[in-house]
C-alpha positions as CSV (number, residue, x, y, z in Angstrom):
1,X,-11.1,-46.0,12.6
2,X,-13.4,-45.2,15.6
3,X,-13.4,-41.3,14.4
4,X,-14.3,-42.7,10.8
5,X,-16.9,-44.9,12.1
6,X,-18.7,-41.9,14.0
7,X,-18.3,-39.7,11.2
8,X,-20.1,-42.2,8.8
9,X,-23.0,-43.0,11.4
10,X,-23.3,-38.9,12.1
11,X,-23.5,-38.9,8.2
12,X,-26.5,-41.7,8.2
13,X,-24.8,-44.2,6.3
14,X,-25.4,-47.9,7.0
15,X,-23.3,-51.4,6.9
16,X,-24.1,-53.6,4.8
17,X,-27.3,-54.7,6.7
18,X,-28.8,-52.1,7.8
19,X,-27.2,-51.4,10.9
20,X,-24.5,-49.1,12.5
21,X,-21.0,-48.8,11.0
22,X,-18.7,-49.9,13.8
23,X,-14.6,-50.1,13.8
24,X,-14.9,-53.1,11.9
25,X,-16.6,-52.5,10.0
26,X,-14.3,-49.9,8.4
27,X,-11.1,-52.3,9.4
28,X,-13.1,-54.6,7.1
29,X,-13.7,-52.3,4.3
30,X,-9.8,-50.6,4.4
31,X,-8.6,-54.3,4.0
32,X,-10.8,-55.2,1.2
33,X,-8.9,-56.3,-1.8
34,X,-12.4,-56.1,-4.0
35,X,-11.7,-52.2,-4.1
36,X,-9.2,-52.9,-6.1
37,X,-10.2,-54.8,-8.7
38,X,-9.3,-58.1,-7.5
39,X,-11.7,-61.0,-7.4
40,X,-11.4,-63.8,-5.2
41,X,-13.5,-67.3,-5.8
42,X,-12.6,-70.3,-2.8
43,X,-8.7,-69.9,-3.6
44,X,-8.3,-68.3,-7.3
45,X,-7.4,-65.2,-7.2
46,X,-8.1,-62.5,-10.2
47,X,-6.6,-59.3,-10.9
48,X,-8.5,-56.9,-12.5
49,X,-11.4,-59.7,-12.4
50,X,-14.0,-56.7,-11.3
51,X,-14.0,-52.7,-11.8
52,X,-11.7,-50.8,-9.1
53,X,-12.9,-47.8,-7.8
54,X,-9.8,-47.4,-5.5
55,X,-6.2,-47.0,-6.8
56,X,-3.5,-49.4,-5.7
57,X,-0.9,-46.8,-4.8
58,X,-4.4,-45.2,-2.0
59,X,-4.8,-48.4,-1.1
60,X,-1.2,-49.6,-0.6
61,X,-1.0,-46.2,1.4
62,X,-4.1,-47.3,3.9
63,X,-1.8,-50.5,4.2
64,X,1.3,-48.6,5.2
65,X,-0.5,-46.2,7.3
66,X,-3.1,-49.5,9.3
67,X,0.7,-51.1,9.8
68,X,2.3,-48.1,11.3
69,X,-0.5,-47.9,13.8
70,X,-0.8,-51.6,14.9
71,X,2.8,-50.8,15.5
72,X,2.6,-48.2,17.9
73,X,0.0,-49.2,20.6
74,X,0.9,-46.7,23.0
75,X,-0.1,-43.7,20.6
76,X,-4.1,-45.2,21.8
77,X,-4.0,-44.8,25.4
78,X,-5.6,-42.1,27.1
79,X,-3.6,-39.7,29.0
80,X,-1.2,-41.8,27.6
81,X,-1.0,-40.2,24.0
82,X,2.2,-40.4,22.2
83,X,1.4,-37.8,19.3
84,X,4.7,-38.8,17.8
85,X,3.8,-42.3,17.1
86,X,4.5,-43.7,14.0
87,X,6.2,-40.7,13.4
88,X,9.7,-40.5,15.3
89,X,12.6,-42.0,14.4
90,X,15.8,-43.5,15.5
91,X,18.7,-41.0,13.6
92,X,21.2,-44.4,13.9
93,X,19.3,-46.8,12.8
94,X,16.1,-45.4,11.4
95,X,13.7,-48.1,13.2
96,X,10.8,-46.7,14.9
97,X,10.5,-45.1,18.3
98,X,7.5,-45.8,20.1
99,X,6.4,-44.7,23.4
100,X,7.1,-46.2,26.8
101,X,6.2,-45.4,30.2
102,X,7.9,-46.4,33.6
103,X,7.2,-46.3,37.4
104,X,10.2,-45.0,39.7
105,X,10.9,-46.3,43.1
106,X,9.3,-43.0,44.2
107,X,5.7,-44.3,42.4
108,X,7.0,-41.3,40.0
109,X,5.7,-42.1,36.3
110,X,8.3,-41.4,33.4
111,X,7.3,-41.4,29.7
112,X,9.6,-41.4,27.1
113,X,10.2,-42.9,23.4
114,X,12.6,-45.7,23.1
115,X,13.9,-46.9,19.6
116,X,12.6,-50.2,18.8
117,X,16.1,-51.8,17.7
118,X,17.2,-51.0,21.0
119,X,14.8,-53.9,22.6
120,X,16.7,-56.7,20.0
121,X,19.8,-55.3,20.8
122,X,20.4,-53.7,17.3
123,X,21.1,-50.2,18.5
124,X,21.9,-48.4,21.3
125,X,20.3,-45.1,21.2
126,X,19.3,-43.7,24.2
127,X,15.7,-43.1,25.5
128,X,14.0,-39.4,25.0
129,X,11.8,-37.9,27.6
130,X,8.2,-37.7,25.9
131,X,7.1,-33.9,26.9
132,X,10.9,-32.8,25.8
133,X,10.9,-34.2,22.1
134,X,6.9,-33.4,21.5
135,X,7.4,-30.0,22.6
136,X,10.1,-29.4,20.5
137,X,8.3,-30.5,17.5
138,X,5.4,-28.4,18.9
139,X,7.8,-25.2,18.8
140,X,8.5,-26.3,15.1
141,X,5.4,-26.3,14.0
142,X,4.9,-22.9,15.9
143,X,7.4,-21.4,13.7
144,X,5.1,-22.2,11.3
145,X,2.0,-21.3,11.9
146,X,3.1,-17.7,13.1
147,X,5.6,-17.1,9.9
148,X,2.9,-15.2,7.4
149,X,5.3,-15.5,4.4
150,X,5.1,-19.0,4.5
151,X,1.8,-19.8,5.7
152,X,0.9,-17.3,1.8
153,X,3.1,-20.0,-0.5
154,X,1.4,-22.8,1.3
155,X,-1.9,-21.2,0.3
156,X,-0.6,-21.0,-3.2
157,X,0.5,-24.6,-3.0
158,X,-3.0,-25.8,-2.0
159,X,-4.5,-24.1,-4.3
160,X,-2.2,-25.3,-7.3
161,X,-2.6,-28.7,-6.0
162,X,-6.3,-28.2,-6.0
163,X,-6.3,-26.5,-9.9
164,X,-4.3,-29.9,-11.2
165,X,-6.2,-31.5,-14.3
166,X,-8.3,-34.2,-13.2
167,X,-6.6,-37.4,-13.2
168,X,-9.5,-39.2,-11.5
169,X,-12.0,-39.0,-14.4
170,X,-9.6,-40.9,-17.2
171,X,-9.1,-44.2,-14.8
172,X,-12.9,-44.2,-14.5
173,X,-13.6,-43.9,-18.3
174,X,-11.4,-46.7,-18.7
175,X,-13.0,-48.7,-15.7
176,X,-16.7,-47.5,-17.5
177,X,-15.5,-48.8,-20.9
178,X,-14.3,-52.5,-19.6
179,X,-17.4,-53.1,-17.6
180,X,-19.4,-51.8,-20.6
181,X,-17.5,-54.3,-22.7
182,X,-17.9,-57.2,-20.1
183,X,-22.0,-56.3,-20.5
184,X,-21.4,-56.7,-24.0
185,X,-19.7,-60.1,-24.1
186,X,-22.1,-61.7,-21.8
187,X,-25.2,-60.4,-23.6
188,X,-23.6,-62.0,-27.0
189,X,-23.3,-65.2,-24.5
190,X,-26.5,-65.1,-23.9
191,X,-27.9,-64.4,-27.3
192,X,-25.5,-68.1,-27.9
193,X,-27.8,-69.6,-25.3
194,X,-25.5,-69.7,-22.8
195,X,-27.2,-68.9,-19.3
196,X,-26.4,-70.2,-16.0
197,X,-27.2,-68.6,-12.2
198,X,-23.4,-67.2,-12.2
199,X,-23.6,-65.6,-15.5
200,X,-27.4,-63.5,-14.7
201,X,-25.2,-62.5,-11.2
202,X,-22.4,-61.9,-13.1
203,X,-24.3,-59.7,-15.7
204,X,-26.3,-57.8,-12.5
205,X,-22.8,-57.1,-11.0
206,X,-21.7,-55.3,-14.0
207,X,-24.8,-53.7,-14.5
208,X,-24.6,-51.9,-11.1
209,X,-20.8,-51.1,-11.4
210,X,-21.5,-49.3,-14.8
211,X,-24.3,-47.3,-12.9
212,X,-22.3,-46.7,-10.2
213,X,-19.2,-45.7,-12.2
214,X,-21.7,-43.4,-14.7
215,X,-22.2,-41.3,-11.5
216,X,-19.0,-40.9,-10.4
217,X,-17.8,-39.8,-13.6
218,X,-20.7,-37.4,-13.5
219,X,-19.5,-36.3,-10.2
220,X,-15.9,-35.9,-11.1
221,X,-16.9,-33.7,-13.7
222,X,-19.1,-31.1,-11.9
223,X,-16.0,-30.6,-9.2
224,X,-14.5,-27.9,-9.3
225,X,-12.0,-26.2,-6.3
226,X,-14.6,-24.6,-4.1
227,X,-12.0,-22.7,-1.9
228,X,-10.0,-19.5,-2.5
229,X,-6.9,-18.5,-1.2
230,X,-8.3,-16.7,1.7
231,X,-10.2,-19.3,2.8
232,X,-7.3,-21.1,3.2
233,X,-5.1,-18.8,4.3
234,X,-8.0,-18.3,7.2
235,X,-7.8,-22.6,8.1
236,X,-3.9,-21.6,8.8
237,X,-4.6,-19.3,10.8
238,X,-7.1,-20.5,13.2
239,X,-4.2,-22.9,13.9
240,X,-2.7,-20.1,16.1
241,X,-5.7,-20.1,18.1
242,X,-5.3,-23.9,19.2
243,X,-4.4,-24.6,22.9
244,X,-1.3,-26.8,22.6
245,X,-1.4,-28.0,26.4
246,X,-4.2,-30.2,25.1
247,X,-3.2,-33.6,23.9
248,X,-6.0,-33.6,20.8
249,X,-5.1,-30.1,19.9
250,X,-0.8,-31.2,19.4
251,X,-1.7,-34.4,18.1
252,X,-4.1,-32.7,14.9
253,X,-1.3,-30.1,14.5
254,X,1.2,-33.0,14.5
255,X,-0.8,-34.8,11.7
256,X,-1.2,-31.9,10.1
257,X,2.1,-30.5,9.7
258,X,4.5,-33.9,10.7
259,X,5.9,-35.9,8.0
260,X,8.5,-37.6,10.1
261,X,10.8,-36.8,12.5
262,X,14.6,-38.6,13.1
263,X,16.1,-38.1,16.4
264,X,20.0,-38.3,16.2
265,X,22.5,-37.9,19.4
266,X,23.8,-34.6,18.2
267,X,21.0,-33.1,16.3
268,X,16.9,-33.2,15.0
269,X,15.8,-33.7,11.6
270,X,12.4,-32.5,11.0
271,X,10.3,-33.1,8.0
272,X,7.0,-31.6,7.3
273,X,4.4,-32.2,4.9
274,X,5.3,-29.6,2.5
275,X,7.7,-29.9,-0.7
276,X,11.4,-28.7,0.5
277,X,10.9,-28.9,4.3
278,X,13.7,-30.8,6.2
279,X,15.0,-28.9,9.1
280,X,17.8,-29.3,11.4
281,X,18.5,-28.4,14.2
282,X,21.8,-28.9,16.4
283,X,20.4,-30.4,19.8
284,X,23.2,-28.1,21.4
285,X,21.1,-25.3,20.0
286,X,18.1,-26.5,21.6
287,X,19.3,-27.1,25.0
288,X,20.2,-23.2,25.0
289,X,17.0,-22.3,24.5
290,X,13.9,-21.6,26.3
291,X,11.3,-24.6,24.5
292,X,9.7,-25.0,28.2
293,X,8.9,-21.2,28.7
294,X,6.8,-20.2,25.6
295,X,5.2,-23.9,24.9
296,X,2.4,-23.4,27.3
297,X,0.9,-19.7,25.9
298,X,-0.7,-20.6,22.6
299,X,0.8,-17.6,21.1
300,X,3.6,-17.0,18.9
301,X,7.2,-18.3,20.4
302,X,9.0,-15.7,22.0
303,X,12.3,-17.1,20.7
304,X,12.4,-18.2,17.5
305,X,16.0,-19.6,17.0
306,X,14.5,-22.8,14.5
């Protein structure tokens, strides 16, 4: 919320009086209902009661994704940074593991992820040292980024996503068409003689929402994909050039390529953000290799055994 904040005020935009857009301000505006559709008056709630300009499913999304965070504290402190929060999961009982940290007898701090059932007593997985699991997910995501064959179909898929027919402009035809109708109604109210202070607001609201829709229906219409295949073949690519002993630079390719991870006794389960991507990997397998040695170069991993 703080990076959307800072985006919005280095973008000019204003609250809704003028002054800067702080974190609540976009906490606020994430948790409005109004976007929607729904209308609320004292304790009468109404569905559909005004135009939405946000889906449900985006907005049940924003829910899911508010929840996940509020959930995992840790992933917010500074040096601190669990880049697997909200992410990493228990194999056994598929709760959440969120990071910890601990002081030794030696003043030695140890961070690790610990699985959330394990605190109620609902399961007993063990603990997992933070740098060893986010560096293995880190060499993942390596195999990635370096593997040009895959890095071309993703292009592809981007850009078929991109080509999709519109499915925007529809809902807001429909949403233009009911407020145009509501206008309708109350002007044959009025023409009745039936005018009160709620009815003139009521009218005004509309009014504005059938503006408002009108231009982003007009706006919907004029987009078209402005990127090619190279360009985002190129935004791939510059991922290779990202130093991945910085904590920003691990967490953005963790958001970027990290669907979920589940963390089993025996074996990994990884699964990106791309259609057909669950990997496994025998943990056996991974203790044999060298994930320390070639996760502090930035370059391509020297052995790629994932």
């Amino acid at each position: 919320m703080r990076q959307v904040a800072d985006e919005l005020n280095a973008k000019g935009v204003k609250n809704n009086i003028g002054g800067m857009v702080t974190e609540n301000t976009v906490a606020r505006m994430l948790h409005n209902r109004k976007y929607i559709g729904e209308y609320k008056f004292r304790d009468i709630i109404t569905p559909n009661g005004i135009p939405a300009i946000v889906t449900e499913e985006l907005f049940e999304r924003v829910q899911s994704r508010m929840e996940i965070n509020k959930k995992a504290p840790a992933k917010h402190k500074a040096e601190d940074e669990y880049i697997l929060s909200g992410k990493l999961f228990c194999g056994k009982c598929e709760r959440m593991m969120t990071g910890e940290s601990g002081t030794s007898h030696t003043l030695d701090v140890h961070r690790y992820y610990k699985c959330s059932g394990v605190r109620k007593h609902l399961c007993d997985k063990k603990t997992v040292k933070k740098d060893y699991i986010e560096n293995l997910v880190i060499k993942h995501i390596q195999s990635i980024m370096f593997d040009d064959k895959l890095i071309d179909r993703l292009a592809d898929d981007v850009l078929e996503e991109l080509n999709k027919e519109n499915t925007v402009i529809p809902v807001l035809r429909k949403q233009y068409s009911e407020t145009a109708k509501g206008i309708e109604n109350i002007i044959n109210a009025i023409q009745q003689g039936i005018l009160t202070p709620s009815t003139k607001q009521r009218l005004e609201e509309l009014e504005r929402a059938k503006t408002e829709l009108s231009m982003q229906i007009a706006k919907e219409e004029t987009k078209k994909p402005a990127l090619t295949k190279a360009m985002v073949v190129e935004w791939f690519t510059k991922l290779r050039k990202f130093d991945i002993t910085k904590t920003e630079h691990r967490r953005r390719l963790v958001d970027a390529f990290i669907n979920a991870v589940f963390l089993y006794d025996d074996r990994i389960v990884i699964v990106f953000n791309y259609k057909n991507s669950a990997k496994t990997t025998s943990l056996e397998d991974v203790h044999a290799s060298p994930i320390g040695s070639d996760l502090t170069t930035g370059t391509a991993p020297e052995n790629d055994r994932f």
